[in-house]
C-alpha positions as CSV (number, residue, x, y, z in Angstrom):
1,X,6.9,-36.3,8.4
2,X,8.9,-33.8,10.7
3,X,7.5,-31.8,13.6
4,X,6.2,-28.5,12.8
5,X,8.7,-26.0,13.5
6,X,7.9,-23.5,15.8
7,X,7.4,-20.1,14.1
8,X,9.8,-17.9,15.3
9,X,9.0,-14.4,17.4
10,X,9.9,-11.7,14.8
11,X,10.7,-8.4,16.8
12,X,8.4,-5.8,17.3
13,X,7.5,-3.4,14.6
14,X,9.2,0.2,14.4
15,X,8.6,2.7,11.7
16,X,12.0,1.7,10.3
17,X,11.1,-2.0,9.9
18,X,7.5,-2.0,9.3
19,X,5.4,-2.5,6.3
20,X,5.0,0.6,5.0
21,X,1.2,0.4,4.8
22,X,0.5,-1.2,7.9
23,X,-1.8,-4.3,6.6
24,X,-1.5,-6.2,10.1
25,X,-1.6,-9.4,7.8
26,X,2.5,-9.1,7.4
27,X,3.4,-8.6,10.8
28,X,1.2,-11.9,11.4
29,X,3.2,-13.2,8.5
30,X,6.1,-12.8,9.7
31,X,6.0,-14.2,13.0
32,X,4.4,-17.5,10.9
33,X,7.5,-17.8,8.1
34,X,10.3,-15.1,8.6
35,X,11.8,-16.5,5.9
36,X,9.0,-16.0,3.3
37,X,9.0,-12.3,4.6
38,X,12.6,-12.3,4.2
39,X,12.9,-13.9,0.8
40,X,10.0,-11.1,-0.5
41,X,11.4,-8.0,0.3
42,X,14.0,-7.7,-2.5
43,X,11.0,-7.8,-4.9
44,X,9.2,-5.4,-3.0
45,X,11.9,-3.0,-2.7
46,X,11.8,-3.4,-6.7
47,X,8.6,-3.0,-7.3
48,X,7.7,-0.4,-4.5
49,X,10.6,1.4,-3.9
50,X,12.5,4.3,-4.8
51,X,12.6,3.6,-9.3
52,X,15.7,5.1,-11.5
53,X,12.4,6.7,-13.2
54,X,9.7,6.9,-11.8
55,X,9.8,7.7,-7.8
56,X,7.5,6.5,-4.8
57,X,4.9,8.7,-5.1
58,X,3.8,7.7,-9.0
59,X,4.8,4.5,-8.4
60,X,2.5,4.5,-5.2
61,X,-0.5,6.0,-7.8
62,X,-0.3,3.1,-10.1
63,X,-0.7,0.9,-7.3
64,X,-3.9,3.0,-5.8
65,X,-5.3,2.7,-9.9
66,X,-5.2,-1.2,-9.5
67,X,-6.1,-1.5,-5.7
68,X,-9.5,0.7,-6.8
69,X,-10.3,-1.5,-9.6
70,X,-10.2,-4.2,-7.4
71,X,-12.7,-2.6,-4.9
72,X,-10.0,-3.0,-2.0
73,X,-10.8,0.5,-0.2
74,X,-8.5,-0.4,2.4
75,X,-5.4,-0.8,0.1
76,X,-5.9,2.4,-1.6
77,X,-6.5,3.8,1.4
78,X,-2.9,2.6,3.2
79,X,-1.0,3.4,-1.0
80,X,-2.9,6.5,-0.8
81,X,-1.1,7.4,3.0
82,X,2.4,6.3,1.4
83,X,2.0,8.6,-1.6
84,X,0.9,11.4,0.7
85,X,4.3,10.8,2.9
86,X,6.7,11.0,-0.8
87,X,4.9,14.3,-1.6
88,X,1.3,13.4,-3.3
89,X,-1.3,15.9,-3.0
90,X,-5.0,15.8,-2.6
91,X,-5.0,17.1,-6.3
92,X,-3.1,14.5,-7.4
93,X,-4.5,11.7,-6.0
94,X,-7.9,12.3,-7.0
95,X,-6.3,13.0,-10.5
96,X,-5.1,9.4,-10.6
97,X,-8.5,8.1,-9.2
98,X,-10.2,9.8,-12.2
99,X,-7.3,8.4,-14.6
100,X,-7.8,5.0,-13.3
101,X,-12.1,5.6,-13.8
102,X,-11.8,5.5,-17.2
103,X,-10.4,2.5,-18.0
104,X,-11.9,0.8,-14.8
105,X,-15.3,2.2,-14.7
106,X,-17.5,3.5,-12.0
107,X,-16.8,1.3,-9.5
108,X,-13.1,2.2,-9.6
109,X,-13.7,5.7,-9.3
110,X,-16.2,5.1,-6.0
111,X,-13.4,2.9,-4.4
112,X,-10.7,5.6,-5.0
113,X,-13.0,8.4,-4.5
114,X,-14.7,6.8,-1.1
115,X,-11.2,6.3,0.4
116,X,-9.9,10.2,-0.3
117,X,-12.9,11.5,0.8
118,X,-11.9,9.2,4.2
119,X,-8.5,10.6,4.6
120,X,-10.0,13.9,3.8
121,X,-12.5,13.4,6.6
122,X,-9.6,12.6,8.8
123,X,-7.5,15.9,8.3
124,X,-4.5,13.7,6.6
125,X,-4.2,16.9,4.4
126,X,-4.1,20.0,6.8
């Protein structure tokens, strides 16, 4: 059995290099196993980036639809921020909350709508 290696110090977060959401999980990640960070951000670019279709700020409203059928406020809350920085309305996010309510049911709708009302609350759209 080898020694555990000594995580590495990753450097300190800038707009340019952080997680777009800002789940403090990642940064804690990748001080732990840079190389896991490393090896996931192709995917993530793929699957949260910039489409040849469909841009950040739909792709960022299917990803509030699952996040509020999961009940995980704080997700929807941080996808919800990202969409509003690629252009998303208040209109249009609590159009996709109500799109996501009807296949997901009530609880859905209360996560989604709970976490606009909270950036609401917070003056994200003045």
């Amino acid at each position: 059995m080898s020694p555990r290696r000594q995580p590495t110090k990753a450097p300190r977060a800038t707009r340019e290099t952080k997680n777009p959401y800002g789940y403090p999980f990642w940064e804690w990640v990748a001080r732990e196993d840079p190389e896991y960070v490393k090896a996931r951000q192709p995917l993530s670019a793929l699957s949260i980036g910039e489409g040849k279709e469909l841009s950040v700020k739909y792709r960022e409203m299917v990803i509030i639809g699952i996040l509020a059928f999961r009940g995980r406020k704080e997700g929807v809350i941080a996808h919800m921020r990202r969409a509003i920085d690629h252009g998303a309305t208040k209109r249009e996010l609590l159009e996709a909350v109500q799109s996501a309510a009807v296949p997901g049911g009530g609880p859905t709708f209360s996560t989604g709508a709970q976490a606009l009302m909270e950036l609401d609350r917070a003056g994200v759209f003045k």
